[in-house]
N, C-alpha and C positions, 0 to 999 in steps of 0.2 A: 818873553819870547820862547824860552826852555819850556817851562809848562804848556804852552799854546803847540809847540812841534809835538811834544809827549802827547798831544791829546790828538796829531792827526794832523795838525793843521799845515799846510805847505809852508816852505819857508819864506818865499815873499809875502803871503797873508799874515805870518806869524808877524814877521818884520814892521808889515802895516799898521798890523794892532798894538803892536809893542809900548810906543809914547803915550798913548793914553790908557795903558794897563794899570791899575792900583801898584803898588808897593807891595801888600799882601796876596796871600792867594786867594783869588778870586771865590768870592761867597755864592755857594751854591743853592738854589732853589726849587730843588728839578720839577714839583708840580706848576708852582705859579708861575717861573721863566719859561718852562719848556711850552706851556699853554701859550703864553705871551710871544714868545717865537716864532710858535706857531701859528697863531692868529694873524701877525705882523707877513709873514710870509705868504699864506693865500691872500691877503689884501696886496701883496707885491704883484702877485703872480694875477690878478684879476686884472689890473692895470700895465700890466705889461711891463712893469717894472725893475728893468733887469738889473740896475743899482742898486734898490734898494731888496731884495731878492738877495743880491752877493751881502750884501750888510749883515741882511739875518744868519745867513747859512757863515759868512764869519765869525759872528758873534755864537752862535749855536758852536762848530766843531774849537772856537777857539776854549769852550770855556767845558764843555762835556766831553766825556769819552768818544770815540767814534762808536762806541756799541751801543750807549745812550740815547744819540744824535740819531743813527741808525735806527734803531727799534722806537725812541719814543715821538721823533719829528718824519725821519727821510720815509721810512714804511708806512705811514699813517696814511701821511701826504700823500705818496701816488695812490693808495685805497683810495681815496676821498676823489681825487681827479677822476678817477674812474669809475665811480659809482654817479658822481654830478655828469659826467658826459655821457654816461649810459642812461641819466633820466633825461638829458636834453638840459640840465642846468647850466652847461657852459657847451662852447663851441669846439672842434677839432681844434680848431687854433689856440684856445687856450691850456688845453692838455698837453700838445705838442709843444707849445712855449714852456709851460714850467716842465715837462720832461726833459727836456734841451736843457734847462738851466742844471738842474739837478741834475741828470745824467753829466755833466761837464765836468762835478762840483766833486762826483762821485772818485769820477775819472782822474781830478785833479791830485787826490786825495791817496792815490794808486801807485804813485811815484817811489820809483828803486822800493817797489812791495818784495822786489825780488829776492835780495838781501839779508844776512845772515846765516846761521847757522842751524834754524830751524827745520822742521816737516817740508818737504814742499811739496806741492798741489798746482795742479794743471787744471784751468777754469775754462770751461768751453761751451757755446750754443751747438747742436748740429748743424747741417747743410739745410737752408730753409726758416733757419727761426734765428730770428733778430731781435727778441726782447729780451736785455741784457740786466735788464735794474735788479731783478732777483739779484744773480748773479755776484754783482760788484758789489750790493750790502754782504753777500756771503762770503767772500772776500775779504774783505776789508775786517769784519769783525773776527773772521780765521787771523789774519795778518795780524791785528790787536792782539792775538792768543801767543804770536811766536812764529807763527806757519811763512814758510814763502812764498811769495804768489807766484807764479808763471799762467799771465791773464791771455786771451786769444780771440776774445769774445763773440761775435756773433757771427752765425753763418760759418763755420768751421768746417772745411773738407775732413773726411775721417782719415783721408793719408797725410794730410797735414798735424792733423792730433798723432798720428802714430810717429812721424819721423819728430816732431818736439819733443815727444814722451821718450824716447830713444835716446835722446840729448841730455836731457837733464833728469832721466831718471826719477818721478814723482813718488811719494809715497800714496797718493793718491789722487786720480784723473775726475773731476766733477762736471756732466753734464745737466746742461737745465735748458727747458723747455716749455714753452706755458701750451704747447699743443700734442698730443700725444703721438697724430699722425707724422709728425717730424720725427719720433723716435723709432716710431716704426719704418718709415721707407727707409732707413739706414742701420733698421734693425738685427742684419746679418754683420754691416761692416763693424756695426758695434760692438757685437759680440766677440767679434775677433779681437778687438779692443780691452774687451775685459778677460779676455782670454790671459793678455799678458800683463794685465796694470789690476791695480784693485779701482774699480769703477764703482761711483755712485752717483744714477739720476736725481734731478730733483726740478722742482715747477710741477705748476699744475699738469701738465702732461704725463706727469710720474706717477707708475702706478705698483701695486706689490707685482700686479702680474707681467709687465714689463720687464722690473726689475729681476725676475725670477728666469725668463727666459733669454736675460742677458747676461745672466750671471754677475748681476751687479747686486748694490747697496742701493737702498731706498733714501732717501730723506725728503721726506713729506711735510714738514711743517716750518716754523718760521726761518728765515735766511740766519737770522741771528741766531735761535736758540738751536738749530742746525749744526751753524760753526762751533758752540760752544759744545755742545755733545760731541761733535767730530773733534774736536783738539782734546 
């Protein structure tokens, strides 16, 4: 149950897993499991499978790191949903079901992130943008580094980011975006924002020239190897 909370896992899932855990520390596979996991889980998520769906994503954070899990199962996944429902290979409904699952799982996984004595970092969408999955892998793999989270997630008023950041003091405030126009119409309240905080956009919305007239920080590429340059 110790190795299985060290690796992320909540502690009722830990708790669950516990009686049927090995003795030893769990033998790690990461090509051929993390495949195997994967596979097992979009056949969950095609069938609607929301039991068997919690099995894998158990078995997945109980046994890898969360930056593992993260980068080599949770990022994939939603690619994949969204390239198959952008060819018509699955339904709204299917997208939105395994997003729902994962996005919960992610959520779950977020608990007292707050905690220690770490960096901390204030995680925010703007006013207008609701897509958070970025977001909480960025999170979550910062938090695995040390960092403390202060999450807020989506749809974020900018006097609501200002009077949090006022509170608890961030080392640094992270907004993301997967549409540019979101950073733009809040483009001025933003800047007031980086005025006082050290600020870095990120999502596809993020651009250097954005960044440049907000006086922020860029980060453009993976949620994971993101967090890991910023820690």
């Amino acid at each position: 149950m110790r190795r299985a909370l060290a690796r992320g896992l909540p502690a009722a899932e830990a708790a669950r897993l516990a009686p049927a855990a090995p003795a030893q520390a769990p033998r790690i596979e990461p090509d051929g499991d993390l495949a195997k996991i994967t596979a097992r889980l979009r056949e969950a998520f095609s069938r609607y499978d929301d039991g068997r769906a919690q099995e894998e994503l158990d078995r997945l954070f109980g046994t890898y790191t969360v930056e593992t899990a993260v980068a080599a199962v949770i990022l994939p996944a939603l690619g994949d949903l969204g390239e198959r429902w952008a060819c018509n290979e699955i339904g709204v409904e299917q997208e939105h079901f395994a997003s729902h699952v994962i996005h919960g799982r992610l959520l779950s996984l977020g608990r007292k992130w707050d905690t220690g004595n770490g960096p901390r970092a204030v995680l925010a969408c703007p006013p207008g943008e609701l897509h958070t999955m970025g977001l909480l892998c960025f999170g979550l793999s910062l938090r695995s580094r040390g960092w403390r989270i202060t999450y807020l997630g989506a749809d974020t008023p900018v006097e609501g980011l200002m009077e949090v950041a006022s509170v608890v003091e961030p080392t640094r405030v992270v907004l993301s975006s997967v549409d540019g126009s979101v950073f733009a119409r809040a483009e001025e309240r933003l800047a007031r924002v980086a005025a006082g905080y050290r600020v870095a956009i990120a999502g596809a919305g993020a651009t250097p020239a954005l960044a440049e007239k907000l006086g922020a920080d860029l980060l453009a590429g993976d949620p994971v190897i993101e967090a890991v340059a910023l820690a």
